[in-house]
DOFINU-144460 format. One record per residue (C-alpha): residue in three letters; residue number from 1; x, y, z. Coordinates in steps of 0.25 Angstrom, whole numbers. Layout:
REM residues N
(ala NUM (X Y Z))
...
END
This chain:
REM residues 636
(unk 1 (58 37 24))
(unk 2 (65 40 9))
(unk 3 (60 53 4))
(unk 4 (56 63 14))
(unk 5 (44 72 14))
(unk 6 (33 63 15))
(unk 7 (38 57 0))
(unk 8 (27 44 2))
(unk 9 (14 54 3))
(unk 10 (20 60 -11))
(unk 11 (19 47 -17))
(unk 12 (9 39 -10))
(unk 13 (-3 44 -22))
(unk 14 (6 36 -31))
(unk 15 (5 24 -25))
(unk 16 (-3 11 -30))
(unk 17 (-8 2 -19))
(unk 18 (-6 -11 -24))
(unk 19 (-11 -25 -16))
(unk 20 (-4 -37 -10))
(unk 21 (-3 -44 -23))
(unk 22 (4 -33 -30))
(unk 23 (18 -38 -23))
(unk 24 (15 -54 -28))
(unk 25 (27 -57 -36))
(unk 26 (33 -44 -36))
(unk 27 (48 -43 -30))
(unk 28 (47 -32 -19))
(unk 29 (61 -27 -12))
(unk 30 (58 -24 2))
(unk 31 (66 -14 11))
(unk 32 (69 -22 23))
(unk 33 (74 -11 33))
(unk 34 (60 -3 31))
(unk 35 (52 -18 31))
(unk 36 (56 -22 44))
(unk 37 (56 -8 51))
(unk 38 (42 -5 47))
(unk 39 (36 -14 52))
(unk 40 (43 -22 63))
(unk 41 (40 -6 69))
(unk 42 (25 -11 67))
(unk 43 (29 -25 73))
(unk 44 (35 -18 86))
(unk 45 (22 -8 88))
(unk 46 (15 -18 88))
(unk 47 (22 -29 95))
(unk 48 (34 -22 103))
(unk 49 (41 -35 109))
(unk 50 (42 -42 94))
(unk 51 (53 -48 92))
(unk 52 (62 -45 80))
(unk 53 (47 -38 72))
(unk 54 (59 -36 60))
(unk 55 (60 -52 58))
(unk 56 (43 -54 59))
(unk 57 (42 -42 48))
(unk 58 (49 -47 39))
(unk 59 (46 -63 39))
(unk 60 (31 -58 40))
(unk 61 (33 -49 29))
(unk 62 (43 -56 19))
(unk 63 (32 -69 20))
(unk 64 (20 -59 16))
(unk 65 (28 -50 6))
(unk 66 (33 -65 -1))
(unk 67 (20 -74 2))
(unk 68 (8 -65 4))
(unk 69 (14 -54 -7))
(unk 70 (20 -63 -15))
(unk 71 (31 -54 -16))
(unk 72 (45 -54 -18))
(unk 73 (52 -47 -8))
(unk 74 (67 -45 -9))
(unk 75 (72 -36 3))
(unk 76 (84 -25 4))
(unk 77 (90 -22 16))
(unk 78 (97 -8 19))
(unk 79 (111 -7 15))
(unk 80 (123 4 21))
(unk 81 (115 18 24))
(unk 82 (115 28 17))
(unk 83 (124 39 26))
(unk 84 (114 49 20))
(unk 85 (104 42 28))
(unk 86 (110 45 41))
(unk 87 (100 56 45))
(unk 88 (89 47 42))
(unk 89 (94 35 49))
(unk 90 (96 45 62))
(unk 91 (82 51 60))
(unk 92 (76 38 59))
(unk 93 (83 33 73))
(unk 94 (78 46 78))
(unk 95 (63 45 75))
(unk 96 (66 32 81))
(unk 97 (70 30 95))
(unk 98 (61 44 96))
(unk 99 (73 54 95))
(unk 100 (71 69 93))
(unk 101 (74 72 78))
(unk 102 (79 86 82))
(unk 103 (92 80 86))
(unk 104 (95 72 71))
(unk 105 (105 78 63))
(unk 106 (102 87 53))
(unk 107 (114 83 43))
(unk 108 (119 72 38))
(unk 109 (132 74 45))
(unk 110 (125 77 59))
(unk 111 (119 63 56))
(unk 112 (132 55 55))
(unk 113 (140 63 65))
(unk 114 (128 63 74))
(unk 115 (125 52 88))
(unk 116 (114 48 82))
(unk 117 (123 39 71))
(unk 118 (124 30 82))
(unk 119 (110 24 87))
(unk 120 (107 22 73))
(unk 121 (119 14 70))
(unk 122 (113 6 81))
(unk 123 (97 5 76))
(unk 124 (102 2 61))
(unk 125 (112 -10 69))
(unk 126 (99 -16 74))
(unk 127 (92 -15 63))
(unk 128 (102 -21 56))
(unk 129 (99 -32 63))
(unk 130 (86 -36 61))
(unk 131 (88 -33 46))
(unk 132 (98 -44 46))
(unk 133 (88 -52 53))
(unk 134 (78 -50 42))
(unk 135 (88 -53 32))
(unk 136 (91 -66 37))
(unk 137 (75 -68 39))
(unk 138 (74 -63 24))
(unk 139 (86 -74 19))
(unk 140 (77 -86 26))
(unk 141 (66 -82 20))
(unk 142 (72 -83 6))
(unk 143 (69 -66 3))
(unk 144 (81 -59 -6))
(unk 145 (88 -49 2))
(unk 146 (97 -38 -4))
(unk 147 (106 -28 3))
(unk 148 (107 -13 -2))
(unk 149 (116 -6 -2))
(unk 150 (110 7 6))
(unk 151 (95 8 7))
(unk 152 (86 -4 6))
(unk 153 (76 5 -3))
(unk 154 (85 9 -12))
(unk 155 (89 -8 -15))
(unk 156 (74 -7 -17))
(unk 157 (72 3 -27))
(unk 158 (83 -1 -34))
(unk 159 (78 -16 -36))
(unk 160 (65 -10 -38))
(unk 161 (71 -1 -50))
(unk 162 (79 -12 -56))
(unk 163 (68 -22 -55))
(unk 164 (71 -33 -47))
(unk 165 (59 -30 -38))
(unk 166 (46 -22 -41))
(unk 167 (44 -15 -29))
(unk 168 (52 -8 -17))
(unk 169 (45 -11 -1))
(unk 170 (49 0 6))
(unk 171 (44 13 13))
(unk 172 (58 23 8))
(unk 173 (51 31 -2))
(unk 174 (65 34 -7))
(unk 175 (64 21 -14))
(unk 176 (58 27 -26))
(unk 177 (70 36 -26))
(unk 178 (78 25 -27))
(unk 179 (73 21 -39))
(unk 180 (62 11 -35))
(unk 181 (49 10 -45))
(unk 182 (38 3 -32))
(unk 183 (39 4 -19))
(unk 184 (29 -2 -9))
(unk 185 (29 8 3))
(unk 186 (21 -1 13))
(unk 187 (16 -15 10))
(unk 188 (7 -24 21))
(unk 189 (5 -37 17))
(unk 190 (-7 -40 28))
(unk 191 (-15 -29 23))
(unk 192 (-26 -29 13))
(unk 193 (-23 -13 9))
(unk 194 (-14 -11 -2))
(unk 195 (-2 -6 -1))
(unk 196 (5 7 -7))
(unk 197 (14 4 -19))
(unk 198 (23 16 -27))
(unk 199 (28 16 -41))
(unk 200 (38 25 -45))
(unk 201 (30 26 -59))
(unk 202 (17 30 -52))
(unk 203 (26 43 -45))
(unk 204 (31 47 -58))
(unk 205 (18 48 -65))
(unk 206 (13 55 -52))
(unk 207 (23 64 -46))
(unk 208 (31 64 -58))
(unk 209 (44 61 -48))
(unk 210 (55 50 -53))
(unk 211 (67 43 -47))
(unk 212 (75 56 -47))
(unk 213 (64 67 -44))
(unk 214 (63 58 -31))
(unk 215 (76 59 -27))
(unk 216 (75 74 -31))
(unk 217 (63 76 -18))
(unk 218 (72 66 -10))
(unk 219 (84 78 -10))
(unk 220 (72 88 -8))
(unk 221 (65 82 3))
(unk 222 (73 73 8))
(unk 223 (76 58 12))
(unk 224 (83 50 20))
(unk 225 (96 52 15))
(unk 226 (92 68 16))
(unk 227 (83 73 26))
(unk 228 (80 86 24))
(unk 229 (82 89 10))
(unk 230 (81 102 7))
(unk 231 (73 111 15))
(unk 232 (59 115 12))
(unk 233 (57 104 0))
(unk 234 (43 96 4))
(unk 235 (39 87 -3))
(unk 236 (31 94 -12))
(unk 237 (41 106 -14))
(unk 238 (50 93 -20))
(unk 239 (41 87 -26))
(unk 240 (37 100 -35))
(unk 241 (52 103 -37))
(unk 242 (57 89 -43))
(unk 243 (45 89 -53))
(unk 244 (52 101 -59))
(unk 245 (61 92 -65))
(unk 246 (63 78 -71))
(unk 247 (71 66 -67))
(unk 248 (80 69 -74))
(unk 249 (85 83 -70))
(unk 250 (81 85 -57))
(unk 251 (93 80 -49))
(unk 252 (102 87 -57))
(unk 253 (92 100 -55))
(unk 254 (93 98 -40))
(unk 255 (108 97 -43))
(unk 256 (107 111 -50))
(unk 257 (99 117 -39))
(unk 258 (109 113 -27))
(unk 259 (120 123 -34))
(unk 260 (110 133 -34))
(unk 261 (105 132 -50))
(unk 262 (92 135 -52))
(unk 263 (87 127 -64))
(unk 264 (74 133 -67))
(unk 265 (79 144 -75))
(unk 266 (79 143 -91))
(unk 267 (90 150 -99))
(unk 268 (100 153 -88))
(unk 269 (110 144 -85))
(unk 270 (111 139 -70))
(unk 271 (105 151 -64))
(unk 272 (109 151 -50))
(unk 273 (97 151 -38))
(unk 274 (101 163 -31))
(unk 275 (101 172 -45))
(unk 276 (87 167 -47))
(unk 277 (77 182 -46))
(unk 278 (68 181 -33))
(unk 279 (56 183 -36))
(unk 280 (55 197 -28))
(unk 281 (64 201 -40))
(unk 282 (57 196 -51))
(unk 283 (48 205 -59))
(unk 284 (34 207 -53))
(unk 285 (21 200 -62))
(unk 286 (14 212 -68))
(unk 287 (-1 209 -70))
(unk 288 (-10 218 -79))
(unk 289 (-22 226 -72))
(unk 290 (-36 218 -70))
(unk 291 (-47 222 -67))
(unk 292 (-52 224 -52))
(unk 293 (-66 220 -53))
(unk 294 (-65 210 -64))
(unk 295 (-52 206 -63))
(unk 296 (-48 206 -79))
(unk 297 (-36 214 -86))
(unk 298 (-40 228 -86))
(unk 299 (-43 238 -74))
(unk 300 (-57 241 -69))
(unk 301 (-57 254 -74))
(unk 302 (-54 251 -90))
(unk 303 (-64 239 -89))
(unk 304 (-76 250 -83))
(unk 305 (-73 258 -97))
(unk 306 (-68 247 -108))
(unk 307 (-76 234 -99))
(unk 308 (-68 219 -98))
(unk 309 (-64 211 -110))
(unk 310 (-65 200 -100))
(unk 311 (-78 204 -92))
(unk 312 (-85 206 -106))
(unk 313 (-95 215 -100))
(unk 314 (-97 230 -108))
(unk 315 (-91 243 -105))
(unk 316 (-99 247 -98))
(unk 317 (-102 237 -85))
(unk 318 (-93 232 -76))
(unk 319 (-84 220 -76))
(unk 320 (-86 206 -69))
(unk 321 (-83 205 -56))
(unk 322 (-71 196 -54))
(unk 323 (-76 184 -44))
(unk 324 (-67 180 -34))
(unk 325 (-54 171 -37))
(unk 326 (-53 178 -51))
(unk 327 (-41 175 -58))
(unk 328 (-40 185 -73))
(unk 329 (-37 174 -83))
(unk 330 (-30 184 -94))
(unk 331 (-18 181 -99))
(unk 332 (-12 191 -91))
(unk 333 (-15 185 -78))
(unk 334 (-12 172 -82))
(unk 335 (0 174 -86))
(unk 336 (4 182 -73))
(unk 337 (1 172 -66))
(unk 338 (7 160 -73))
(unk 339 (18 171 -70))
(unk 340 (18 170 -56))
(unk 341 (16 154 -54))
(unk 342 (30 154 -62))
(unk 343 (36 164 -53))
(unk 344 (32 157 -40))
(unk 345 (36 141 -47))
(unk 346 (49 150 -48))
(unk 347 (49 154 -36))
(unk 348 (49 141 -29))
(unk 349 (59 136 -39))
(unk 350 (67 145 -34))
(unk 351 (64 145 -19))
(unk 352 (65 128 -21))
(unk 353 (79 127 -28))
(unk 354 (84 139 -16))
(unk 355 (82 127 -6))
(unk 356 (88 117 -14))
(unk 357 (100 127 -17))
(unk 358 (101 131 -2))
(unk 359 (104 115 1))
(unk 360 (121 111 1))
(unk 361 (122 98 -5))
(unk 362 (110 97 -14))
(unk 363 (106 87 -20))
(unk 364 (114 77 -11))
(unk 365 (120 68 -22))
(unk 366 (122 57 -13))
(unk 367 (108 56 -12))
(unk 368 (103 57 -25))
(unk 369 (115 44 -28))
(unk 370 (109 35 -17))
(unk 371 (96 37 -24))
(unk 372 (100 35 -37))
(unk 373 (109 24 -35))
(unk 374 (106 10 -40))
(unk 375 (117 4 -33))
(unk 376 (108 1 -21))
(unk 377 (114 -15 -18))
(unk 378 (123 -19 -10))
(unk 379 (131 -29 -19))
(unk 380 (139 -33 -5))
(unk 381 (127 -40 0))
(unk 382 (124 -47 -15))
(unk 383 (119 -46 -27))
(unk 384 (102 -44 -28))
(unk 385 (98 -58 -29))
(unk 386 (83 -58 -29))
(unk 387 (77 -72 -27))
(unk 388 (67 -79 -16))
(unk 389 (72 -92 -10))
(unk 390 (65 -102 -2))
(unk 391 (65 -97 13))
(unk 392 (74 -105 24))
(unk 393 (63 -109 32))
(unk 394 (71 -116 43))
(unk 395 (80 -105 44))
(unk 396 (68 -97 45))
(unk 397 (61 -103 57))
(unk 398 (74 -104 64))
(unk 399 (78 -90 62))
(unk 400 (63 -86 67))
(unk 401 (62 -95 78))
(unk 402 (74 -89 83))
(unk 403 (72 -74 81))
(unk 404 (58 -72 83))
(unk 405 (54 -85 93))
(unk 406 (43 -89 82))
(unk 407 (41 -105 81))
(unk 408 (43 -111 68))
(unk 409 (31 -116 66))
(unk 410 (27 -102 64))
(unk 411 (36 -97 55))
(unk 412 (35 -109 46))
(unk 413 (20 -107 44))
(unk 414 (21 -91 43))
(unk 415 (31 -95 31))
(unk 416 (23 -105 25))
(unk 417 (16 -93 16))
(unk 418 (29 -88 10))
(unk 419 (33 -105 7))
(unk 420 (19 -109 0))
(unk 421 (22 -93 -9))
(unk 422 (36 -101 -13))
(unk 423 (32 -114 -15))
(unk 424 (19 -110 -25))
(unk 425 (29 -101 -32))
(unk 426 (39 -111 -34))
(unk 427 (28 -122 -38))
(unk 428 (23 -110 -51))
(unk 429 (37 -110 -52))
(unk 430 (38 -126 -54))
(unk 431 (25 -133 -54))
(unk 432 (31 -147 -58))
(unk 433 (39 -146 -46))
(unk 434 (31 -155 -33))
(unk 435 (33 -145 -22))
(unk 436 (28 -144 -9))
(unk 437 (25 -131 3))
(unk 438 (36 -133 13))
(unk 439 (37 -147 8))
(unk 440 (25 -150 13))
(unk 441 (12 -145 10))
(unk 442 (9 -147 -6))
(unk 443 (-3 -137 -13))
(unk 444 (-18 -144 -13))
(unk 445 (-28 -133 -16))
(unk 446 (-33 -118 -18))
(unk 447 (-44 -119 -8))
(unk 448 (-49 -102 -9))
(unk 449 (-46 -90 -11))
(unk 450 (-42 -82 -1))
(unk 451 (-40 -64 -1))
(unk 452 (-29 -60 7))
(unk 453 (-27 -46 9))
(unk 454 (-35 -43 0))
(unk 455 (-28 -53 -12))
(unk 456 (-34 -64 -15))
(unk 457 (-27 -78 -12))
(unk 458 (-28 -93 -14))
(unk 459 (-29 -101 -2))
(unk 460 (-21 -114 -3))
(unk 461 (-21 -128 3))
(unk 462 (-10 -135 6))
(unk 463 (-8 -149 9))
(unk 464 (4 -159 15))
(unk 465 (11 -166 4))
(unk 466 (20 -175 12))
(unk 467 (16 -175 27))
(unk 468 (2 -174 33))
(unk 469 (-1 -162 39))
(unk 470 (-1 -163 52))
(unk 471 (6 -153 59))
(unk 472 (-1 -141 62))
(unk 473 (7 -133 72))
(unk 474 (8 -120 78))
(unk 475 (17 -109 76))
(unk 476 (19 -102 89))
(unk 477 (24 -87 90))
(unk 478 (26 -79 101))
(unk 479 (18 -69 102))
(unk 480 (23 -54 106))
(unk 481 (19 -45 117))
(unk 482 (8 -35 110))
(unk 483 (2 -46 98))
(unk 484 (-10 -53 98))
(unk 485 (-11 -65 98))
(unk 486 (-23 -76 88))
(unk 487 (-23 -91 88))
(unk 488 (-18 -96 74))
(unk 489 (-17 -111 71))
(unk 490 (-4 -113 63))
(unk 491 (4 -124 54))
(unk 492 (16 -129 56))
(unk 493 (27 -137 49))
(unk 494 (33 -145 60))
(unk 495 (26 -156 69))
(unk 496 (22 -150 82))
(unk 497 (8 -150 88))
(unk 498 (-3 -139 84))
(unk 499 (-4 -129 92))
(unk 500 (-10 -112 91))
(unk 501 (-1 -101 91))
(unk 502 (-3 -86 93))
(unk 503 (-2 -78 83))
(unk 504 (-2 -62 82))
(unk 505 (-15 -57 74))
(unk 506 (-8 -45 70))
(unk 507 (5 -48 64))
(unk 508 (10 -40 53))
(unk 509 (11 -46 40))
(unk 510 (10 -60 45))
(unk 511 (7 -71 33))
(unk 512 (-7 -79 35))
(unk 513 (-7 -91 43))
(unk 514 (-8 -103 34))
(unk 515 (-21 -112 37))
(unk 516 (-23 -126 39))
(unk 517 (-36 -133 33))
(unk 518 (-41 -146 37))
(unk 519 (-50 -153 25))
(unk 520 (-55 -166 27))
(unk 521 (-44 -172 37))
(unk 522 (-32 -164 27))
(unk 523 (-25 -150 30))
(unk 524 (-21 -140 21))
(unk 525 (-13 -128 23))
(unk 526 (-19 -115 17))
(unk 527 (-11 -104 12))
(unk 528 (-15 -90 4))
(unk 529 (-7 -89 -10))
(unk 530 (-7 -81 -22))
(unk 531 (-15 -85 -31))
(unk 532 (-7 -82 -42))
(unk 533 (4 -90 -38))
(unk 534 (-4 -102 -33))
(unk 535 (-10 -102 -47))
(unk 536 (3 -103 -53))
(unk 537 (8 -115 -44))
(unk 538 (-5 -124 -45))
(unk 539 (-13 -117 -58))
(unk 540 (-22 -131 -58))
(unk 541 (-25 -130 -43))
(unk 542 (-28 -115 -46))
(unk 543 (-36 -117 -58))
(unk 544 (-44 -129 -49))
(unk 545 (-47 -119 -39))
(unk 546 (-51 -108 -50))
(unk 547 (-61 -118 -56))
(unk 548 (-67 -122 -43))
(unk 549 (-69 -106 -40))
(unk 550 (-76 -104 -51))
(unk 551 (-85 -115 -52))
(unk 552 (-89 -111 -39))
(unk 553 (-91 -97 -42))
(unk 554 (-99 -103 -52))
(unk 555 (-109 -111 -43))
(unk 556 (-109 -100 -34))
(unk 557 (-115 -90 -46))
(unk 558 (-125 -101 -51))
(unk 559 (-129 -103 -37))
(unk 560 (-133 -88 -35))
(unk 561 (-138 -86 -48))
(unk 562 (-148 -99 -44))
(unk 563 (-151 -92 -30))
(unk 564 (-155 -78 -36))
(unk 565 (-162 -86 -47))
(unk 566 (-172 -94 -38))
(unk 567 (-173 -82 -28))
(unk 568 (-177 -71 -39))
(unk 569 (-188 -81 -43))
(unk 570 (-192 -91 -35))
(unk 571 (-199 -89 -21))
(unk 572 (-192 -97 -9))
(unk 573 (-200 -107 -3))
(unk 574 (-201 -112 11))
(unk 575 (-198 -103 24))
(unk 576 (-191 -91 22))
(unk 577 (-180 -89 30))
(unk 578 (-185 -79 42))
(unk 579 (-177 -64 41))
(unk 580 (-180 -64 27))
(unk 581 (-187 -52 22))
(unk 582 (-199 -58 13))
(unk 583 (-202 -49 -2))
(unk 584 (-216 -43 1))
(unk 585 (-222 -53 -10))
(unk 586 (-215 -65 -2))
(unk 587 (-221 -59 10))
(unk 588 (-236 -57 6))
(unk 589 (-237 -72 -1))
(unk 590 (-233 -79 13))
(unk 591 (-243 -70 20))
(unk 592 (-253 -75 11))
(unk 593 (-248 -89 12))
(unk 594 (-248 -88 25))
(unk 595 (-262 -84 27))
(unk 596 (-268 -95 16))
(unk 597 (-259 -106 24))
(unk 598 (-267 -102 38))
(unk 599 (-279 -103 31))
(unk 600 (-283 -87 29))
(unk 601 (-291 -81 18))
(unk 602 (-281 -73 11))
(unk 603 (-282 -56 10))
(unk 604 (-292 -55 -1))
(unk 605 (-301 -44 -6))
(unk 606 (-313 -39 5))
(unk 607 (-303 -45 16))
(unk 608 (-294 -37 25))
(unk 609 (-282 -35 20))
(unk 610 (-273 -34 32))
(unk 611 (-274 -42 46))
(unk 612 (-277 -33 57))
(unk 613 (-281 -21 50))
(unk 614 (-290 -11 59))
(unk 615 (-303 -20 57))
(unk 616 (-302 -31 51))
(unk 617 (-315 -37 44))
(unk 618 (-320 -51 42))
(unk 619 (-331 -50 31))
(unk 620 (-330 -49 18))
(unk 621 (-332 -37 10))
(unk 622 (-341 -39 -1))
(unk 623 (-335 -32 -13))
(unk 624 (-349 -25 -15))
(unk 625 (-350 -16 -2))
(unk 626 (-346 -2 -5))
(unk 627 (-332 1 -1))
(unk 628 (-337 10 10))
(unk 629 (-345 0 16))
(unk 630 (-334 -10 16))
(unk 631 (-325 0 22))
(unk 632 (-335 2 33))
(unk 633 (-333 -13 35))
(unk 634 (-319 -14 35))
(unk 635 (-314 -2 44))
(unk 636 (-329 3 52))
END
């Protein structure tokens, strides 16, 4: 959750909405508790019998993030809790296992004392479980792991602050308080629409709200380490409240206010909330007489005699009638009420810090340390070591084929993505050096390019380098109760026999299968890679394959200039193709054509000009007749 009172919807018109590629080569920390909850819930909606949906999310997702993304991810995983959180933790089991919320504790004490400690104890073991299990999947995959100290966010925004990554992947809006500077709240990988990303420099230019502010409407408000807060602070209540004041002053004002200081008052020193002057006390606004019927200073009965310096009318008529809505604009009735807006911004000053006074314990220093600290690492575990290493692949398949039943022809083709992503990199990184894709297939050819999620791609060939190509296999999972299923043909590493497999159409964040081409008795392997990085491995190949794109764009525009040369002004010969409208002068001409080639006269002048008319005459009109006469002729 992080911040209470709906804190997203406040910062959600701050947001940019950035595409796929806007992760490539960016290093991301990912909070692992929220990644695999989120959606291994969707998994189980969907597919209630899958097994271990925790391991399946996060292979699918690590090999989209590094491959598809071209990312960096390095993943945090939840330290000690906080026992501030205890109340959150219970509400969380609550909402749950569909328990009535009525019977949580309302304390913190309650919370710790209370039976509900105990089934939570036993939720967080088994979930402990199958983060251990991602970590070890993690480990094989050659993805940096680091253990903080308490929340996973608050590693992130820290690692995010100090820069050793650029962005924060979580959906704890307390992140920011943390100190992180871009956080992505949601990202799909499989899906064209672009996905929302928050920068702490766009809030302060919008809200005006920094680090500290934030933590100021997280006491107000509340968060998971708080609740409640203090009662009747919305969100826009706090909002307006922290704005009163800077960064720099507003912890130690809210400090101030819990012993009952009121700090708006100039030239007293720390007067004391409950001697503040209520405003039945204060002295009434007196406001000069106006005018009933105009609505200006001066009474009716002065303005009948002497008339309105404002109306400017004479003596002796009456004044204008004020319209409906008027509002006097003299000095005297501005200033009254710019009298009145201050009393009643007073007013709520005064009724806001009664609340804050009213609470014990406020502000909850233990809070406002956690968020402030920077010490967010748990050293125990090691020292942040951010680098990628080659995944295990053997211990890969083995410790997939033995906790999700998948066969390893499967998994070694659903990695094959994330090993060509590894092998172009280290190839820009040292083109001298002959290197091969799993020691196998070596690069041959950009043969399109291909959009992928709305990101445009190169589609590359791959060929055998040492053995002949012969071994395409199937990969065969099982597939679970509630998925569909689709015949995929798949490839293989080892030497079995070709066979199909069935494979779910609606898998979430599942990598593109890569394709087998046969040309000309030869197969090729085809993969989608960035461009950018495939143009620094092979710039030759690239440039070959730019060069070949614009020479046929280049034919292809001389081709259509030729063709809308030669239609705009040559006729077309021979049949026209039938369901063509023809031009009415294209029409006429193979009329006339038609009737010259079938040996008729054509239409000329004293000769019907239309087949068929009423009557129809068959000799010819002498030019001399009168008119009428050869009407009489035509039409009698």
């Amino acid at each position: 959750m992080g911040v209470g009172g709906s804190f997203w919807d406040l910062l959600k018109p701050y947001a940019r909405h950035e595409g796929a590629g806007y992760l490539r080569g960016r290093r991301v920390a990912v909070d692992l508790s929220f990644w695999i909850v989120s959606h291994s819930t969707a998994i189980r909606a969907r597919s209630p019998r899958a097994r271990k949906p925790h391991l399946r999310t996060t292979f699918f997702r690590t090999l989209s993030l590094f491959a598809k993304m071209g990312a960096f991810p390095v993943f945090v995983v939840d330290g000690e809790p906080s026992p501030l959180k205890s109340q959150a933790r219970a509400a969380r089991f609550f909402r749950g296992s569909g328990m009535d919320l009525a019977a949580l504790p309302s304390t913190e004490a309650d919370a710790e004392s209370s039976a509900a400690a105990a089934p939570v104890k036993g939720r967080n073991a088994a979930f402990t479980r199958c983060v251990e299990e991602c970590v070890e999947l993690l480990q094989y995959l050659g993805m940096p792991v680091l253990w903080a100290k308490g929340e996973a966010e608050a590693l992130c925004a820290q690692l995010n602050n100090e820069g050793h990554v650029d962005a924060c992947i979580t959906a704890d809006s307390d992140a920011f308080l943390f100190g992180a500077k871009t956080v992505i709240k949601v990202l799909k990988s499989n899906c064209k629409e672009p996905f929302e990303c928050y920068n702490i420099a766009d809030i302060e230019a919008g809200l005006g709200l920094k680090r500290k502010q934030m933590v100021a409407m997280a006491l107000l408000i509340g968060s998971d380490h708080d609740l409640h807060g203090v009662p009747g602070f919305g969100l826009e209540t706090a909002l307006r409240f922290v704005q009163l004041f800077g960064e720099g002053e507003i912890l130690d004002k809210l400090h101030e206010i819990g012993r009952g200081v009121y700090p708006f008052l100039e030239g007293m020193d720390n007067p004391h909330i409950d001697d503040l002057p209520s405003s039945s006390t204060k002295s009434s606004i007196v406001k000069s007489p106006h005018c009933s019927h105009c609505g200006h200073p001066g009474s009716k009965k002065n303005h009948s005699k002497v008339g309105c310096n404002y109306c400017l009318v004479d003596a002796l008529e009456n004044c204008v009638e004020k319209p409906a809505g008027f509002k006097c604009e003299c000095p005297g009735c501005e200033k009254v009420r710019d009298l009145k807006e201050q009393r009643k911004h007073e007013n709520w000053q005064i009724k806001v810090c009664k609340r804050i006074a009213a609470e014990t314990n406020f502000p909850n220093e233990e809070i406002i340390k956690l968020y402030l600290s920077d010490s967010n690492l748990d050293k125990e575990k090691g020292v942040p070591l951010l680098s990628w290493n080659k995944p295990d692949v053997d211990a890969l398949v083995d410790f997939l084929t033995y906790s999700q039943n998948w066969e390893p022809s499967y998994i070694r083709q659903r990695m094959l993505p994330m090993l060509s992503t590894i092998y172009l990199r280290e190839v820009a990184s040292s083109p001298s050096t002959p290197l091969l894709l799993c020691d196998q297939y070596e690069f041959d050819s950009i043969q399109r390019i291909k959009i992928r999620y709305g990101h445009p791609y190169y589609l590359v060939k791959w060929k055998r380098g040492t053995r002949g190509m012969n071994s395409n296999i199937s990969s065969k999972k099982p597939v679970t109760e509630g998925e569909t299923s689709s015949e995929v043909v798949v490839l293989d590493e080892d030497d079995e026999e070709d066979t199909v497999i069935c494979e779910s159409s609606e898998l979430l964040d599942e990598p593109d299968v890569p394709q087998v081409l046969t040309d000309d008795g030869c197969c090729f392997l085809l993969t989608d890679e960035d461009i950018q990085l495939v143009s620094a491995a092979f710039p030759k190949d690239t440039a070959r394959f730019q060069e070949e794109q614009m020479l046929k764009e280049a034919k292809s525009k001389s081709r259509k200039s030729k063709s809308s040369a030669s239609s705009s002004f040559e006729t077309p010969k021979g049949p026209r193709p039938t369901g063509v409208q023809l031009s009415i002068t294209e029409f006429y001409r193979s009329k006339k054509g038609l009737n010259i080639e079938s040996g008729k006269k054509p239409v000329g002048e004293g000769q019907s000009a239309k087949e068929g008319s009423r009557k129809a005459s068959d000799r010819d009109l002498n030019k001399s007749l009168p008119k009428s006469v050869r009407r009489r002729i035509l039409f009698d």
